[in-house]
Backbone as ProteinMPNN parsed JSONL, in Angstrom:
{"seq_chain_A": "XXXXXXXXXXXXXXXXXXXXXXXXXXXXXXXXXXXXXXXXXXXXXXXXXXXXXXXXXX", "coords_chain_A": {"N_chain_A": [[6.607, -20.574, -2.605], [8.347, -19.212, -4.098], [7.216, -19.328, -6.618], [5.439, -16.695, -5.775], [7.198, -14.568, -5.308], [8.066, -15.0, -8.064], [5.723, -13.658, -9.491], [5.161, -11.497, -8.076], [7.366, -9.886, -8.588], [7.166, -9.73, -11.413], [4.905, -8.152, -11.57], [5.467, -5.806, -10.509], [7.575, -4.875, -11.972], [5.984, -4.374, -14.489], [4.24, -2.352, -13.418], [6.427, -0.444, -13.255], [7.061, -0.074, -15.868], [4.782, 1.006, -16.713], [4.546, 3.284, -15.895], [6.723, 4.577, -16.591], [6.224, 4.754, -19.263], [3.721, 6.639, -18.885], [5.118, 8.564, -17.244], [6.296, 9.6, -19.718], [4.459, 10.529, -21.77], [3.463, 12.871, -20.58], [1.705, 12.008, -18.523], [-0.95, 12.029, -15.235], [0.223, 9.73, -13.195], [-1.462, 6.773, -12.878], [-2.761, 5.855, -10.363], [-4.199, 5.736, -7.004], [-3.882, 7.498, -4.256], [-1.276, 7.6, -1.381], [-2.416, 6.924, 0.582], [-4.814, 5.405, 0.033], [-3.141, 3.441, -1.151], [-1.898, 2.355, 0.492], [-4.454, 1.407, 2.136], [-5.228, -0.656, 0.364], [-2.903, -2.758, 0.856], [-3.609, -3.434, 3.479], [-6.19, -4.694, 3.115], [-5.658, -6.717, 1.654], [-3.435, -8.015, 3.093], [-5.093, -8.811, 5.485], [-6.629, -10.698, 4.054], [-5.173, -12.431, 3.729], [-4.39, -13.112, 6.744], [-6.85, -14.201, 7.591], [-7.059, -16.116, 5.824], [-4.738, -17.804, 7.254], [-5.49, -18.203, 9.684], [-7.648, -19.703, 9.306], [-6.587, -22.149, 8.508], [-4.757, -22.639, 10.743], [-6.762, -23.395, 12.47], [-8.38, -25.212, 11.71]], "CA_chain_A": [[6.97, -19.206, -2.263], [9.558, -18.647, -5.339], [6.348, -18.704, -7.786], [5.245, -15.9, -5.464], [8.107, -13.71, -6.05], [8.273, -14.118, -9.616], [4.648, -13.081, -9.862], [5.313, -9.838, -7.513], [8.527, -9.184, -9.103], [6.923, -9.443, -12.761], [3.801, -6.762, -11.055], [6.173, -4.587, -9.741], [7.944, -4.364, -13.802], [4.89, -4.196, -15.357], [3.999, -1.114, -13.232], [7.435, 0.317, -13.83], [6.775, -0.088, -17.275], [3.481, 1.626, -17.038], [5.213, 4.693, -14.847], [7.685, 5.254, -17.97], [5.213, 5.493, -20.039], [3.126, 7.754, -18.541], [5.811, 10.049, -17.586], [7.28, 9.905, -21.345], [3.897, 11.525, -22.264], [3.272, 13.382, -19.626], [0.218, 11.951, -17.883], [-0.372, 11.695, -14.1], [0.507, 8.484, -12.461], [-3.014, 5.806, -12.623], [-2.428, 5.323, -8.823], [-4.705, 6.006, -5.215], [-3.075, 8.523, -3.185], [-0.818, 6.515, -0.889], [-3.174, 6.286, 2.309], [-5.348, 4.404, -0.729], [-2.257, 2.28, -1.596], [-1.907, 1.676, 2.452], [-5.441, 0.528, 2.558], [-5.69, -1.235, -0.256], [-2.234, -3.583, 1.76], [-4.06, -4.03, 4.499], [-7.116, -5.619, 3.163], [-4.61, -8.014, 1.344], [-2.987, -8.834, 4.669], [-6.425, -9.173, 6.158], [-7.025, -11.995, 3.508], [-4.124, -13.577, 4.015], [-4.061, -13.235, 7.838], [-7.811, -15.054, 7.515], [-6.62, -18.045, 5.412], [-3.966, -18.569, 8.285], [-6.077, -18.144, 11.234], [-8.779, -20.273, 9.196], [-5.648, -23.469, 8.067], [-4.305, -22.74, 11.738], [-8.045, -24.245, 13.489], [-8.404, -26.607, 10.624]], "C_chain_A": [[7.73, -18.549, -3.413], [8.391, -18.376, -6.341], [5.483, -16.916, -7.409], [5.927, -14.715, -5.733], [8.368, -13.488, -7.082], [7.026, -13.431, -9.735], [4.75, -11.401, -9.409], [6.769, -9.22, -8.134], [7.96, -8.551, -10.891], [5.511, -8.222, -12.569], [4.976, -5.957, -10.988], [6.814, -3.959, -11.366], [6.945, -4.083, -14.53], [4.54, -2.539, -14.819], [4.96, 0.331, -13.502], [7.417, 0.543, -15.196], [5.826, 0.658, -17.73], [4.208, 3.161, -16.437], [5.982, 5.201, -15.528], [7.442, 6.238, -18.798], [4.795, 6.248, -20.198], [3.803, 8.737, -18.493], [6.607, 10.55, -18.943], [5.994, 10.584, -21.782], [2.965, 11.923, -21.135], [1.977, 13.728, -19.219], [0.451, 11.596, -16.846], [-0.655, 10.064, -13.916], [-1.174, 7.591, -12.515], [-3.019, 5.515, -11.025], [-3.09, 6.187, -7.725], [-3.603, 6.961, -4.762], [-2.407, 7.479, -2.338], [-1.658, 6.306, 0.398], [-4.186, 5.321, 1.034], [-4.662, 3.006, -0.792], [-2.464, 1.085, -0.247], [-3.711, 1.269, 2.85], [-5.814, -0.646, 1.986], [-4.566, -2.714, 0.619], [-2.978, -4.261, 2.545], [-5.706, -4.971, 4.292], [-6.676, -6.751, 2.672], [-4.298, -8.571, 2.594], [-4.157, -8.748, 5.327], [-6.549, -10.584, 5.39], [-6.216, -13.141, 3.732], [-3.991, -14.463, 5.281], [-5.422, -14.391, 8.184], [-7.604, -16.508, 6.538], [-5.717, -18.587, 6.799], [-4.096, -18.696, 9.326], [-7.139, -19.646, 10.521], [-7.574, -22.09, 9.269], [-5.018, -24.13, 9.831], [-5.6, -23.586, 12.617], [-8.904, -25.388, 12.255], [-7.986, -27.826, 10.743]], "O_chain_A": [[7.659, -17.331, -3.572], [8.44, -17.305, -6.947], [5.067, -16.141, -8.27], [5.351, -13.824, -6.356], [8.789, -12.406, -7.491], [7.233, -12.309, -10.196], [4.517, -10.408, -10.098], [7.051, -8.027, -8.021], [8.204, -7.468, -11.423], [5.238, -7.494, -13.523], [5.153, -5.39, -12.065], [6.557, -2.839, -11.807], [7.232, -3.314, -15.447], [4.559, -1.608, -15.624], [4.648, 1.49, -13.774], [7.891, 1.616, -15.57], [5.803, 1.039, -18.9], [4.019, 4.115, -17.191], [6.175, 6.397, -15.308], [7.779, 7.385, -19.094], [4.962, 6.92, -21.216], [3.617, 9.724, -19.204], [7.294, 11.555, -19.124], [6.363, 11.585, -22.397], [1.902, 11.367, -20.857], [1.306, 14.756, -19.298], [1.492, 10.97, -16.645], [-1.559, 9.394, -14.415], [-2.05, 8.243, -11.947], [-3.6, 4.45, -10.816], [-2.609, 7.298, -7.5], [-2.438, 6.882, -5.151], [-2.892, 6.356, -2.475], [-1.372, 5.385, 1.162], [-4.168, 4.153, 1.421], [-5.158, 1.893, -0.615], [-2.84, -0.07, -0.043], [-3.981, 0.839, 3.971], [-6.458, -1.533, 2.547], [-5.218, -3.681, 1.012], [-3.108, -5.482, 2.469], [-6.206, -5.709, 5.142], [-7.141, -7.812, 3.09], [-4.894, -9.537, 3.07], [-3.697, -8.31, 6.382], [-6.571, -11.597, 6.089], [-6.456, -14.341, 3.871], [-3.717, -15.661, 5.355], [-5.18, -15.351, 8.917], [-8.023, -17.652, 6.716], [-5.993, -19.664, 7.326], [-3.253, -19.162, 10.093], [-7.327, -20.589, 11.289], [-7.875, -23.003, 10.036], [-4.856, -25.299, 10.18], [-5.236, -24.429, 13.437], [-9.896, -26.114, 12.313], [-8.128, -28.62, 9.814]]}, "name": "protein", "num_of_chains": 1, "seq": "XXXXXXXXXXXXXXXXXXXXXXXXXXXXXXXXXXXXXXXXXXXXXXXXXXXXXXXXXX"}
């Protein structure tokens, strides 16, 4: 679980890093509208929720 968090902690800087950027020369954001963002979540937690339904009757 801890290699998990560094990986989403080192995404989450990388995008901050990219979001700097962009607004230092003032281009819009690379990013889905947020009902995009919010779909793109939920097919993640779909994948996830299917490994642990699939490990759970395993």
């Amino acid at each position: 679980m801890s290699e998990f968090f560094r990986q989403a902690g080192m995404a989450l800087l990388g995008g901050w890093i990219i979001g700097v950027v962009f607004a230092g020369i003032r281009l819009p954001a690379p990013v889905p509208p947020l009902l995009g963002l919010i779909g793109a979540f939920g097919i993640l937690l779909g994948g996830y929720c299917y490994e642990l339904i699939f490990k759970m009757f395993r």
